[in-house]
Short mmCIF file of the C-alpha atoms (twelve columns), coordinates in Angstrom:
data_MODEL
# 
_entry.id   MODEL 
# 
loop_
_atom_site.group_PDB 
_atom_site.id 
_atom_site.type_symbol 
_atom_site.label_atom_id 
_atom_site.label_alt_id 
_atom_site.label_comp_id 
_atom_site.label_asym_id 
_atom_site.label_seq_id 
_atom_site.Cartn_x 
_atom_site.Cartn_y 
_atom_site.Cartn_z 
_atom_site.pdbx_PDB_model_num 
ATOM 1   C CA . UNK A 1   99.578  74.296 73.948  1 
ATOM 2   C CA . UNK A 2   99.426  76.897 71.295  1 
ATOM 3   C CA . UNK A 3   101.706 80.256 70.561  1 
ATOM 4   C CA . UNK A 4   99.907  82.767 73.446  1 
ATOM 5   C CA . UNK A 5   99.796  80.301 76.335  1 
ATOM 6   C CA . UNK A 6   100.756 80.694 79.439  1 
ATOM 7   C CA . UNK A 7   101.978 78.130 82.230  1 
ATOM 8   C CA . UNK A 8   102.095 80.094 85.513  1 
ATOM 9   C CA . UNK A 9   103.856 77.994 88.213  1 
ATOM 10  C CA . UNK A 10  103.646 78.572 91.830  1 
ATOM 11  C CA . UNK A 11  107.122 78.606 93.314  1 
ATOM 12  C CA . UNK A 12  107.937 80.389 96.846  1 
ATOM 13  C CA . UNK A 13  110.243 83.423 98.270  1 
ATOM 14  C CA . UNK A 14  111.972 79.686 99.866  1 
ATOM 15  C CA . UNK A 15  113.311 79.031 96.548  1 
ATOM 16  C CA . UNK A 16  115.497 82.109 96.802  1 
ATOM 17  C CA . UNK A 17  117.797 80.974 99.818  1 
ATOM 18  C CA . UNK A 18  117.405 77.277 101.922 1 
ATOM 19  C CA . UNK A 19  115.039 78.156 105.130 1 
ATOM 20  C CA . UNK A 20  115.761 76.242 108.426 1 
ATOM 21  C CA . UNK A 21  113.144 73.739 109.671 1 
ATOM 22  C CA . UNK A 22  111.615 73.961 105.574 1 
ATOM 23  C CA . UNK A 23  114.787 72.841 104.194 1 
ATOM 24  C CA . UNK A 24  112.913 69.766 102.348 1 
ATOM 25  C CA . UNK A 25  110.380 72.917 100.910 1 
ATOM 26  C CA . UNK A 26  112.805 75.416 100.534 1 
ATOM 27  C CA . UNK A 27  115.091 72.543 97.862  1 
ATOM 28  C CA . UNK A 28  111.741 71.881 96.066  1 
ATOM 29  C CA . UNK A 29  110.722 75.195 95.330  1 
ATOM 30  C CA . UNK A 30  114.518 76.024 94.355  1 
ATOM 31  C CA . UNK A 31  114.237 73.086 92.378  1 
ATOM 32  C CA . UNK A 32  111.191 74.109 90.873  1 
ATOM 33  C CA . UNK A 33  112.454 78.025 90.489  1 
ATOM 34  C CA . UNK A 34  115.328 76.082 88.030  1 
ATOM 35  C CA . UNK A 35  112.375 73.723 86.278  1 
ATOM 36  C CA . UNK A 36  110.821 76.914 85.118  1 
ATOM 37  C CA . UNK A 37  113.753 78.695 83.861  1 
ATOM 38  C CA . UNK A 38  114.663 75.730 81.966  1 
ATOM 39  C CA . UNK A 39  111.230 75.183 80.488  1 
ATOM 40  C CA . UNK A 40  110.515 78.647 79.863  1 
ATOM 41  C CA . UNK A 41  114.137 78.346 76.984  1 
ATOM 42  C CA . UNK A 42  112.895 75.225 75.511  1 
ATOM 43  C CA . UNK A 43  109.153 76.813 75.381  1 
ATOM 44  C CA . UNK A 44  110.368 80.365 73.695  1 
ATOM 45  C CA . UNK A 45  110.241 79.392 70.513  1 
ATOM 46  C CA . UNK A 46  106.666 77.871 70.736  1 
ATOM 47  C CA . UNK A 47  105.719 81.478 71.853  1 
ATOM 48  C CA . UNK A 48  104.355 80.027 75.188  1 
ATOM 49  C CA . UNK A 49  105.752 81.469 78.675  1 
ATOM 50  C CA . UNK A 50  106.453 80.012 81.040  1 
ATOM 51  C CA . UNK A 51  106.410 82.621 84.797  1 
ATOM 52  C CA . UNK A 52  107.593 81.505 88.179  1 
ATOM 53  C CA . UNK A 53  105.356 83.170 90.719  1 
ATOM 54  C CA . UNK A 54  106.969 83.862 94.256  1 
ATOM 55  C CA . UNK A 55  104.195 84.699 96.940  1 
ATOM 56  C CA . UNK A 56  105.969 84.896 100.255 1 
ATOM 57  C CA . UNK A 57  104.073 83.997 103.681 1 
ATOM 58  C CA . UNK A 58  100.326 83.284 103.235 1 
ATOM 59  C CA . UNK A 59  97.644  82.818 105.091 1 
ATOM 60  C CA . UNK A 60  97.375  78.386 104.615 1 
ATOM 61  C CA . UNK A 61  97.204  75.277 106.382 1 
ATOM 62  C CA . UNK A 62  100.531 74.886 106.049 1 
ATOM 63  C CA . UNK A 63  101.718 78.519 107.531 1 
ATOM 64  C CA . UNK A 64  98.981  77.947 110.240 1 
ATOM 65  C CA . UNK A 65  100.742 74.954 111.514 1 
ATOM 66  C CA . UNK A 66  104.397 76.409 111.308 1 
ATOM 67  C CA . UNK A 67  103.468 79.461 112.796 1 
ATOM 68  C CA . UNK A 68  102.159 77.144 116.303 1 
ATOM 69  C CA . UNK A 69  106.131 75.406 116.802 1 
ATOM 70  C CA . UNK A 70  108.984 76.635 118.274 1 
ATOM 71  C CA . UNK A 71  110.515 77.120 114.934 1 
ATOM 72  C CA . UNK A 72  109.138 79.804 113.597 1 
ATOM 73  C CA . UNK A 73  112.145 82.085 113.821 1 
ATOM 74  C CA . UNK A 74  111.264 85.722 111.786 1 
ATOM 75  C CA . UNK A 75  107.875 84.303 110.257 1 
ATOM 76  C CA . UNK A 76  105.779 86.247 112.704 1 
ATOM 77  C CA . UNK A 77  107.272 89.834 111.314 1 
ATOM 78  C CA . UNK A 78  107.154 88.806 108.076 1 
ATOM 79  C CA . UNK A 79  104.376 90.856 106.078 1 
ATOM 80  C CA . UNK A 80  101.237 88.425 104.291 1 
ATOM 81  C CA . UNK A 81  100.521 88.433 100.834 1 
ATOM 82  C CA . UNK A 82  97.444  89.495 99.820  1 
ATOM 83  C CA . UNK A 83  96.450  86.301 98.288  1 
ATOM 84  C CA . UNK A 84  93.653  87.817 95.480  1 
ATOM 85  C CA . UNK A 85  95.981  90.989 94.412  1 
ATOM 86  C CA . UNK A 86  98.954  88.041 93.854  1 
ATOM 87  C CA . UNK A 87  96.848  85.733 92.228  1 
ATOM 88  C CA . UNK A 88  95.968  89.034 89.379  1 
ATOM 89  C CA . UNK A 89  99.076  90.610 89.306  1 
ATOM 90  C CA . UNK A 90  100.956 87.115 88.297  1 
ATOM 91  C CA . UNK A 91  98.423  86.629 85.755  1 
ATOM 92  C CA . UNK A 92  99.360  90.482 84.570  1 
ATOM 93  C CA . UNK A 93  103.097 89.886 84.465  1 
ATOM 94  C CA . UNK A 94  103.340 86.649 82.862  1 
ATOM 95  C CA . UNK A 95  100.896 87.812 80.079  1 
ATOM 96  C CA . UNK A 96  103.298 90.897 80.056  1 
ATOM 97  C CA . UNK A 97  105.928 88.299 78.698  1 
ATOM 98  C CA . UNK A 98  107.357 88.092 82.229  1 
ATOM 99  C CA . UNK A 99  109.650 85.274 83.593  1 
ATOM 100 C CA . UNK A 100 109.046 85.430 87.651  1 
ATOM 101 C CA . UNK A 101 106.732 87.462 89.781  1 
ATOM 102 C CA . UNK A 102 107.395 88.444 93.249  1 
ATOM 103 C CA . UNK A 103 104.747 90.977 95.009  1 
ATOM 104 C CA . UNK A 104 105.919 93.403 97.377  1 
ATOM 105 C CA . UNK A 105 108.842 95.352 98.069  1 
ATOM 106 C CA . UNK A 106 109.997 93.614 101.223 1 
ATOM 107 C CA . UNK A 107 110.497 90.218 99.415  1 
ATOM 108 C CA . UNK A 108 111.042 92.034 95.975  1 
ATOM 109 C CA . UNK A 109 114.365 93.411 98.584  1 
ATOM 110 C CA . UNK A 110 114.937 89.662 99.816  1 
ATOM 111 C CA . UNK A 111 115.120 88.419 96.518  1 
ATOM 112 C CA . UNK A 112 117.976 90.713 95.678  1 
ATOM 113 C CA . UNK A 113 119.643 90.362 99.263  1 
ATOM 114 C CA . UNK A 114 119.580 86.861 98.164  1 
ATOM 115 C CA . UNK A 115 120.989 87.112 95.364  1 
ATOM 116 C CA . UNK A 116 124.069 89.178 96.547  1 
ATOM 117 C CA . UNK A 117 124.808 87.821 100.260 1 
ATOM 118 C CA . UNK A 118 126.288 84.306 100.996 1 
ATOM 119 C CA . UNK A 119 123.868 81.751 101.696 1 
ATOM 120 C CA . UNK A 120 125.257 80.821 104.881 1 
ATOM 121 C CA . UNK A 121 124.433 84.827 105.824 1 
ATOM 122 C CA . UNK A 122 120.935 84.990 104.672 1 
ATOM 123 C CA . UNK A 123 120.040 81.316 106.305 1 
ATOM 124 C CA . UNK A 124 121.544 82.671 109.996 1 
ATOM 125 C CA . UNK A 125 119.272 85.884 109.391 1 
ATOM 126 C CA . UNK A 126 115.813 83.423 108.875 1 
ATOM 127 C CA . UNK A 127 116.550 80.881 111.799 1 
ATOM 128 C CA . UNK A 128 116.726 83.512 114.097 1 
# 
């Protein structure tokens, strides 16, 4: 890749704080959260960037099928994500030199809750 580049990665609001019933996709988009931060250092001098995107709920197969269990706990009040105003303003903040992305206030406001609050607070709050 050459100085200017960009590698955009898709992570998830789940990487924030471990989700009940995703706990196997919560640990791989933390994981993946950490991959980027990591890359992005050793990428820096290179001049490439390297921007963690994290949509929360969506409109997918996936959501479509959690959304039909008994597990879906706070999911249903939960606002969607425009999925075509995400997909441009990621690409606008990581050529801005940004390191994450997260659209709208509510998870903007989750992201920061989870940041400050025990885990073991912010996990009872999203199984119930």
């Amino acid at each position: 890749m050459k100085k200017g580049s960009i590698i955009l990665e898709t992570c998830s609001t789940s990487a924030f704080a471990p989700n009940p019933h995703l706990n196997v996709y919560s640990a791989t988009k933390a994981y993946l959260m950490n991959f980027c931060t990591g890359l992005r250092q050793e990428l820096k001098p290179r001049g490439i960037n390297v921007c963690a995107v994290h949509p929360g709920w969506m409109d997918t197969e996936m959501n479509a099928v959690t959304r039909n269990t008994n597990h879906t706990g706070v999911s249903n009040f939960l606002p969607k994500v425009n999925i075509k105003k995400l997909a441009s303003k990621s690409l606008a903040a990581a050529r801005r030199g940004k390191a994450s992305y997260t659209q709208g206030a509510f998870y903007k406001f989750y992201h920061l809750l989870a940041k400050v609050l025990p885990h073991t607070l912010v996990v009872k709050f999203s199984s119930m």
